[in-house]
C-alpha positions in Angstrom: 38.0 -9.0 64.2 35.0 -7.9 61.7 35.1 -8.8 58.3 32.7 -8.6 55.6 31.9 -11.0 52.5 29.2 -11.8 49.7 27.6 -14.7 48.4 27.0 -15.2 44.5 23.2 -14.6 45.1 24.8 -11.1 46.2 23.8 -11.3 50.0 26.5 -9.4 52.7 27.6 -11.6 55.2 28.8 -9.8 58.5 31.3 -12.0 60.6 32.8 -12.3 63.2 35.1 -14.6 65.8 31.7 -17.3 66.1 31.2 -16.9 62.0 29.0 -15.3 59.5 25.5 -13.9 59.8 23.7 -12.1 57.4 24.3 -8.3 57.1 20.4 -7.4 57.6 20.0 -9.4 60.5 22.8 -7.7 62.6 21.2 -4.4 60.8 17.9 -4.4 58.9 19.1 -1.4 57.0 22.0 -2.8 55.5 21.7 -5.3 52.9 23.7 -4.9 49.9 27.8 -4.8 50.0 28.4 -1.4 48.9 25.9 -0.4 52.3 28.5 -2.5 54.0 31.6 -0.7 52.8 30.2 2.8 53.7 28.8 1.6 57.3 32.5 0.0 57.4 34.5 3.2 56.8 32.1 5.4 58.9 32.9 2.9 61.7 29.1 2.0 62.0 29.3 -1.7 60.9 27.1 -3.6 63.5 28.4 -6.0 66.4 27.7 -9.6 64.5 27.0 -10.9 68.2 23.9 -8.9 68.1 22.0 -10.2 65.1 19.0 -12.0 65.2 20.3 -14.9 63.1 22.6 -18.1 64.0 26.4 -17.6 63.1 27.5 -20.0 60.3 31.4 -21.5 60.3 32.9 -19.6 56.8 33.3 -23.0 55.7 29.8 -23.7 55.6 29.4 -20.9 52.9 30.1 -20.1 49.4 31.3 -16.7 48.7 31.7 -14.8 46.1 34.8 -12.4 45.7 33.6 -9.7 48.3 34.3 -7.0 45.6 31.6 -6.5 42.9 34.8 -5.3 40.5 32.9 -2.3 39.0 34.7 0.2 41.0 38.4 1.9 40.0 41.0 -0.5 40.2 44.1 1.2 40.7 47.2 -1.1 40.4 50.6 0.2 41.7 54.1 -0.9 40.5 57.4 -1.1 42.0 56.0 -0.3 45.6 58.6 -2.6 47.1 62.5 -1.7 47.1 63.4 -5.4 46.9 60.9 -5.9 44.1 62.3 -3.0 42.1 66.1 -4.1 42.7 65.3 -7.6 41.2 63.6 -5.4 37.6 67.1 -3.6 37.7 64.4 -0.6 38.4 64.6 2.1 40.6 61.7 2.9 42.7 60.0 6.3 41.7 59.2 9.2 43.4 55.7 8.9 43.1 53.6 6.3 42.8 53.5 4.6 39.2 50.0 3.9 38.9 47.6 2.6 36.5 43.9 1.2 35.8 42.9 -2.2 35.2 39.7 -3.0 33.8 36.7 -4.8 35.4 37.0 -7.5 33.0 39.6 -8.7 34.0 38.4 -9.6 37.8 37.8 -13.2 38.8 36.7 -14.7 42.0 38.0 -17.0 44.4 39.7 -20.0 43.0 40.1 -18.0 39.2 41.1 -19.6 37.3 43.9 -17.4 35.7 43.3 -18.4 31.9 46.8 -17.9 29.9 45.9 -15.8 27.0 47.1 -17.5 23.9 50.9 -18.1 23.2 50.9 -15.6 19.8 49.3 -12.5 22.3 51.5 -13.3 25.5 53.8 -16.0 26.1 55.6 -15.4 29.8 52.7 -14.3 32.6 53.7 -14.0 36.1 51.1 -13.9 38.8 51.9 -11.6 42.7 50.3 -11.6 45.9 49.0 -7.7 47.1 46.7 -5.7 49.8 43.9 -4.3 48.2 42.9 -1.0 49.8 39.0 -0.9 49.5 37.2 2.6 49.7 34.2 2.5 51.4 33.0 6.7 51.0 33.2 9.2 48.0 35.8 11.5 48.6 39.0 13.6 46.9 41.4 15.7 47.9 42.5 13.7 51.5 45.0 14.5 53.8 46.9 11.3 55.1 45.3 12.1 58.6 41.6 11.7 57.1 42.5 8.1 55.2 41.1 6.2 58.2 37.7 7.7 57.8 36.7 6.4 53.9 38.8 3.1 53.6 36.4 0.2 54.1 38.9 -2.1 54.9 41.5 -4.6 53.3 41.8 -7.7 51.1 44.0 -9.9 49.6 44.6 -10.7 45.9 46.7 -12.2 42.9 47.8 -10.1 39.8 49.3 -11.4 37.0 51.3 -9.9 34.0 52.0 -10.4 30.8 55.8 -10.3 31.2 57.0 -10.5 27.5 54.5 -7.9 26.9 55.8 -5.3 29.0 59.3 -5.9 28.3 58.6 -5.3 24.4 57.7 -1.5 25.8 56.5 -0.2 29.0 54.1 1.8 27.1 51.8 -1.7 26.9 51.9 -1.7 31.1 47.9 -1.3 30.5 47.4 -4.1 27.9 49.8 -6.6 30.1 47.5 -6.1 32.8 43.9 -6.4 30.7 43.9 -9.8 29.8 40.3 -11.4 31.7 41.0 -13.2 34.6 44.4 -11.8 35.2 42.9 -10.2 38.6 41.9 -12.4 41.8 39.9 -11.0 44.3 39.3 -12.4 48.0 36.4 -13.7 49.5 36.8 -11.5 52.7 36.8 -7.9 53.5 39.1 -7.4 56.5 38.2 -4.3 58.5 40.4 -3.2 61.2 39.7 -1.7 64.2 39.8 1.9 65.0 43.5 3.0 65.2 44.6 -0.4 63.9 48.6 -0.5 62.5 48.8 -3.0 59.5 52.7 -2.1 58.7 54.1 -5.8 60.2 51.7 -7.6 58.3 53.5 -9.4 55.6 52.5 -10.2 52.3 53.1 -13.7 50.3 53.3 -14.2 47.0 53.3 -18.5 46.8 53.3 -21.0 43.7 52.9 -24.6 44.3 52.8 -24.1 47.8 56.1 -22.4 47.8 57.4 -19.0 49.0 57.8 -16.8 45.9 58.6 -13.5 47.5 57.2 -12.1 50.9 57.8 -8.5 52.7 55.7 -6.1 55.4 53.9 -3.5 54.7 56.6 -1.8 56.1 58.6 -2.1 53.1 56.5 -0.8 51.1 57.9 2.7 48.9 54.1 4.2 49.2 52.4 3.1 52.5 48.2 2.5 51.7 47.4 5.7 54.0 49.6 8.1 51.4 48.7 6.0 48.3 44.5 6.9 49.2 45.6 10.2 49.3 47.7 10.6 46.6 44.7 9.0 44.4 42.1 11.1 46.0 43.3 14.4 44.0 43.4 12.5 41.0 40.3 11.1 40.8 37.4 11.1 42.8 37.5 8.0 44.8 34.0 6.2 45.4 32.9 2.8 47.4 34.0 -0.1 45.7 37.3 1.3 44.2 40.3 -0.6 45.1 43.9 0.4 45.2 46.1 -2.8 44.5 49.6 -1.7 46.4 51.9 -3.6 44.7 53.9 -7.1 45.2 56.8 -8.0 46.7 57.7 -10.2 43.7 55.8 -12.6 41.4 56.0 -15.8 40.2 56.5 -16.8 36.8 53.3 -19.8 35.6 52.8 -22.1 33.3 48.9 -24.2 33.2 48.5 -26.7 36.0 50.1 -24.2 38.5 48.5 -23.0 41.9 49.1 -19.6 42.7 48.1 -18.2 46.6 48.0 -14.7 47.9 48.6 -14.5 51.8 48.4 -11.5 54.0 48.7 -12.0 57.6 45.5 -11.1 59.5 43.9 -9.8 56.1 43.6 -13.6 55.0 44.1 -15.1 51.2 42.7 -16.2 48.0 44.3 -19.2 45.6 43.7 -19.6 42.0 44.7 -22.6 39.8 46.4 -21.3 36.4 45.1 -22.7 33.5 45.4 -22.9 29.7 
């Protein structure tokens, strides 16, 4: 198990099963976390046991969501069939994407800030996988996905419900409000060959079960949705693809809203007003 994570003074943390060490003592040419995404899809992220520093227990650190947010951030809807039964929708043949912007990208903990009542009065917030790239590239084959994702991480998306309802045309501005994207504090990267389609996602409000399915549910598995977006856009480190919820959670202010994503790992955010 590697994963990868960044403190506010913008430090990469390497760690591993003992904890965290600094990035550049595992690999004195590797400091910054976009170094650390490419080294990560390359498969050339150093062995943590090797560095020259102590390991320190994640809970003795404070870390920053691992994503800068500057990158694309490419949100997918109706990626689960259960999630598009319950919006009387039917899942499309391709993938119904869209951009977010990078305003709207908090850290750990949020909070989600409702907009105010006159803009957007029902929000719902969903657990998702992020897909994170980790090396420019366009125009992939599924069979060459492996080789430029960085890794995985978990996250919270919330929706202006009412919004969207009044026309899907406003998808975009339901999704811009600031804060209405949470971001991990962990970059999971799997090993070479490494399956994720049993891992489950959770969506959970007030320590309750919202809605939870595998991977394997999914309409648009993350190896076909990389390279579906690849001969859209050019894809660069740092960009995310968000692969869509099992189902959300409708919140109101003094809720707590958690993302959980076996082996991947999770981020909360407290909802406020």
């Amino acid at each position: 198990m590697t994963r990868l994570a960044r403190t506010p003074d913008g430090r990469a943390w390497l760690g591993g099963e003992a904890g965290f060490v600094p990035l550049s003592s595992a690999d004195s040419g590797l400091s910054r976390i976009d170094d650390a995404f490419r080294a990560a899809a390359g498969g050339t992220l150093p062995d943590p046991d090797g560095a020259t520093a102590d390991p320190v227990p994640a809970d003795h650190l404070a870390f920053d969501r691992v994503l800068p947010g500057d990158g694309k951030l490419w949100g997918i809807g109706l990626n689960y069939a259960d999630h598009a039964s319950d919006l009387d929708e039917q899942s499309p043949d391709e993938p119904a994407s869209f951009l977010q912007p990078a305003t709207s990208v908090v850290g750990p903990g949020g909070p989600i800030r409702l907009p105010d009542p006159a803009l957007a009065d029902r929000i719902t917030v969903e657990a998702e996988l992020g897909v994170v790239i980790g090396r420019t590239c366009s125009d992939l084959d599924e069979g060459e996905v492996d080789d430029v994702v960085a890794g995985f991480v978990p996250l919270l998306d919330a929706t202006a419900e009412d919004v969207l309802e009044r026309n899907p045309r406003f998808l975009t501005r339901a999704k811009a409000f600031d804060s209405f994207l949470v971001y991990g504090p962990e970059l999971y990267v799997p090993d070479a060959g490494e399956e994720i389609e049993d891992i489950e996602v959770r969506t959970e409000r007030n320590g309750e079960t919202v809605a939870a399915a595998p991977i394997a549910d999914m309409h648009f598995p993350p190896r076909e949705l990389v390279a579906f977006h690849s001969r859209v856009a050019t894809l660069e480190p740092g960009d995310v693809i968000n692969t869509g919820t099992p189902g959300a959670g409708v919140v109101s202010a003094g809720d707590s809203v958690r993302a959980s994503v076996d082996r991947v790992g999770s981020v909360s955010a407290d909802v406020v007003r």
